[in-house]
C-alpha positions as CSV (number, residue, x, y, z in Angstrom):
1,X,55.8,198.0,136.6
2,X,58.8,195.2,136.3
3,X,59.2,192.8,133.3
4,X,58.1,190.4,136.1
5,X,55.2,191.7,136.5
6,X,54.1,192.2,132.8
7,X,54.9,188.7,131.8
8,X,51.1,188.3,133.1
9,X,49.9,190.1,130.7
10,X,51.8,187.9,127.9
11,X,49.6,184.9,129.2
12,X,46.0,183.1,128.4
13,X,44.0,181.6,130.7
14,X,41.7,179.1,129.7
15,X,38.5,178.5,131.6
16,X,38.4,175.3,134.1
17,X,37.1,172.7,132.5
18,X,39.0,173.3,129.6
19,X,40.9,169.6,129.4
20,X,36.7,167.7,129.5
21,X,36.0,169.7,126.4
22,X,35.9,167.8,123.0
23,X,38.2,168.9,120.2
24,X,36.2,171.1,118.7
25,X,35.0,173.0,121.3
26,X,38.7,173.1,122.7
27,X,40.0,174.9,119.1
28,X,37.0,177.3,119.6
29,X,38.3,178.7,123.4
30,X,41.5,178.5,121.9
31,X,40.8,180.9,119.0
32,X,38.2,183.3,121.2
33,X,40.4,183.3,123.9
34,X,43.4,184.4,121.6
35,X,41.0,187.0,119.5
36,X,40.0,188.4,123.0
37,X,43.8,188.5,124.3
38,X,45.1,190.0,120.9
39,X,41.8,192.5,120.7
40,X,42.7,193.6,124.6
41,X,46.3,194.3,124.2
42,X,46.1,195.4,120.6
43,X,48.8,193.5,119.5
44,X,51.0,194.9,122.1
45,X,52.6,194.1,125.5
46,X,54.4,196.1,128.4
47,X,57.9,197.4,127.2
48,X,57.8,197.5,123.3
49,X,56.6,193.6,123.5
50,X,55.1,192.9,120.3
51,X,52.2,189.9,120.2
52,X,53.9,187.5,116.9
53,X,52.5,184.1,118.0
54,X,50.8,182.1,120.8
55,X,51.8,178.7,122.3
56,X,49.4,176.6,124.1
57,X,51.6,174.7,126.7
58,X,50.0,171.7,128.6
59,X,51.5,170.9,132.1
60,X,51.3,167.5,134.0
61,X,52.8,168.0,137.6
62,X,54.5,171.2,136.7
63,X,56.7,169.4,134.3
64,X,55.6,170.6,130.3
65,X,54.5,167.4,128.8
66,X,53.2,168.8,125.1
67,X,52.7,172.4,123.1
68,X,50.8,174.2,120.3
69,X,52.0,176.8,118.0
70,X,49.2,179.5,117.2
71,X,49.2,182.6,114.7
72,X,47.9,185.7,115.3
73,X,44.0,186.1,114.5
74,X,43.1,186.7,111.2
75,X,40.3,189.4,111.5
76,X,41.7,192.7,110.4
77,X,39.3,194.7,112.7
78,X,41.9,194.4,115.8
């Protein structure tokens, strides 16, 4: 596998719909969806890659228009 290739596995997707959700529910995808991410890969990624942080990035018309830091999940049981 190329570098290329495994930068997929260093992204989230969120589910459509994603943007309609109030706040709340939008920092609960957030969290499972980086739990599930962190749980999958085990903290690790294609060539050594270590998992130390997540960035949400929010695109308008391919240009980046805002981002979110995130830390790694808190459970212990990953």
């Amino acid at each position: 596998m190329s570098r290329g290739a495994a930068l997929r596995f260093a992204q989230v997707h969120l589910p459509s719909g994603f943007a309609k959700l109030d706040d709340a529910a939008r920092k609960s995808v957030i969290q499972d969806s980086i739990c599930e991410h962190y749980q999958q890969y085990e903290g690790s990624l294609p060539y050594d890659g270590i998992i130390k942080a997540y960035r949400l990035t929010i695109e308008q018309d391919n240009h980046v228009v805002d981002h979110a830091e995130y830390g790694l999940p808190k459970s212990s049981s990953i």
